[in-house]
C-alpha positions in Angstrom: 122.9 84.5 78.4 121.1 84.4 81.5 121.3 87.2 84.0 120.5 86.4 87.7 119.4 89.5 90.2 118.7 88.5 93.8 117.4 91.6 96.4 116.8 91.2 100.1 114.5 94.3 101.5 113.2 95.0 104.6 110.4 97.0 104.6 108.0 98.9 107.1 104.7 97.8 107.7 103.5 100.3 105.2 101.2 99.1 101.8 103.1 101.6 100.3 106.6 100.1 100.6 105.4 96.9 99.9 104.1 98.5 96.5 107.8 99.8 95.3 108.9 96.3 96.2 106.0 94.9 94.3 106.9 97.3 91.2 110.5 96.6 91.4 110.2 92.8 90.8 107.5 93.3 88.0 110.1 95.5 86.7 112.8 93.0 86.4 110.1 90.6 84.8 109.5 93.0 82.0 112.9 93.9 81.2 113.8 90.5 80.7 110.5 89.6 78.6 107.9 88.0 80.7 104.4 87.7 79.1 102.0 90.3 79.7 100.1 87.1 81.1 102.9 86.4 83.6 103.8 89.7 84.5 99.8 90.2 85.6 99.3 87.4 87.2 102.9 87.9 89.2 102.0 91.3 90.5 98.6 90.2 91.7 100.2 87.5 93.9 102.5 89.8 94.5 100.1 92.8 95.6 97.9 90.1 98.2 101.1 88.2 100.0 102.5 91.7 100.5 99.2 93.4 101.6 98.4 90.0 103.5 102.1 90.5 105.2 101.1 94.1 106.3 98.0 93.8 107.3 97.3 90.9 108.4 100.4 89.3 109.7 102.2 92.6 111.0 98.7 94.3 112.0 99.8 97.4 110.3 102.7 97.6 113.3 105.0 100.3 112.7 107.4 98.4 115.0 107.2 95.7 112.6 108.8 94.7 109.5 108.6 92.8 106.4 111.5 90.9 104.8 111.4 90.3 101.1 113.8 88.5 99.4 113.8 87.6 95.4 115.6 86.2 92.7 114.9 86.8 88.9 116.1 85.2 85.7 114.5 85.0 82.1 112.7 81.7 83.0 112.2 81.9 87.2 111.1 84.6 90.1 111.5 83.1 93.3 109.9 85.4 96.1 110.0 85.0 99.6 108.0 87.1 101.9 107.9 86.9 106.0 106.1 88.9 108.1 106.8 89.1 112.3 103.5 88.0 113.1 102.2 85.1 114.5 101.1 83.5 111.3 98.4 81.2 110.5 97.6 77.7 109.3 97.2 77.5 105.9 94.8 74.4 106.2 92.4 76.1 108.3 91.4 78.7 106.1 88.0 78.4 104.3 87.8 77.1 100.8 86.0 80.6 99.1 84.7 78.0 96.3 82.7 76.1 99.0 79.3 77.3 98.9 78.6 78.1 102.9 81.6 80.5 101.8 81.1 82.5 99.3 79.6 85.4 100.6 83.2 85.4 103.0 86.0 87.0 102.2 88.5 85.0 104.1 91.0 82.8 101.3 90.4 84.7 98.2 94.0 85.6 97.8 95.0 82.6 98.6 93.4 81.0 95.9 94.0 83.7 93.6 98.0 83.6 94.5 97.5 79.4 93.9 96.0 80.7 90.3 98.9 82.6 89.2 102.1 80.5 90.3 103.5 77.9 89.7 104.4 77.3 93.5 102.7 78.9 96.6 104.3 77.3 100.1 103.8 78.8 103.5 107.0 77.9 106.3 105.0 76.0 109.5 104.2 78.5 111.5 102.7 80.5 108.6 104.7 83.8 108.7 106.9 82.9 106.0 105.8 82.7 102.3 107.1 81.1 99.3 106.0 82.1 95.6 107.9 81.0 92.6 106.8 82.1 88.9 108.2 79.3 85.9 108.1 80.5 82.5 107.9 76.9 80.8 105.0 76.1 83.9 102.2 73.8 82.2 99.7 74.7 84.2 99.4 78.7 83.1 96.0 77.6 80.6 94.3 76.8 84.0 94.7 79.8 85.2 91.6 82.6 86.0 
């Protein structure tokens, strides 16, 4: 028997709302049996799109918000996160593999988020983020 729960939260632009939100969904992940492997790599996307939101896309604003929405079976979490900055473009950012970059910090969460799920989508304008988790995804012996 499968039991759906979907949330929609809006939060301040504070790290440590985003972090309840953060432990709620891990929470619904382990009650239903996630792997430990799952459930990690989950809360690390998890911790840098919300921290990225904050930070970065609201500019730590107190007039701002972030709106998280999620849904959570046995086999699926499908989070979406948007910020009321201005976004970004996803393309532009550097590649932290390349080596003029390495010593940069800029796109390390990116490709750690990319690592860890099984989808990472950003909406156009780049304020809007997309993460979904699969339990059956092929891909989780590539990851880290």
């Amino acid at each position: 028997m499968s039991s759906t729960e979907e949330f929609d939260v809006t939060i301040p632009s504070d790290t440590a709302k985003g972090r309840e939100v953060q432990e709620q969904i891990v929470g619904g992940m382990e009650s239903r049996g996630y792997s430990p492997r799952d459930v990690f790599g989950v809360r690390l996307a998890l911790e840098e799109a919300l921290v990225n939101a904050i930070k970065h896309g609201n500019k730590m604003d107190s007039g701002k918000v972030v709106r998280v929405q999620w849904q959570i079976d046995e086999v699926h979490v499908r989070v979406v996160i948007e910020d009321q900055g201005q976004g970004f473009t996803v393309e532009e950012v550097p590649d932290p593999t390349d080596d003029e970059n390495l010593d940069k910090p800029g796109g390390r969460g990116i490709m750690l988020m990319r690592s860890f799920m099984s989808l990472v989508e950003y909406n156009e304008s780049g304020n809007r983020l997309t993460l979904e988790k699969r339990t059956d995804d092929k891909n989780d012996d590539q990851a880290v």
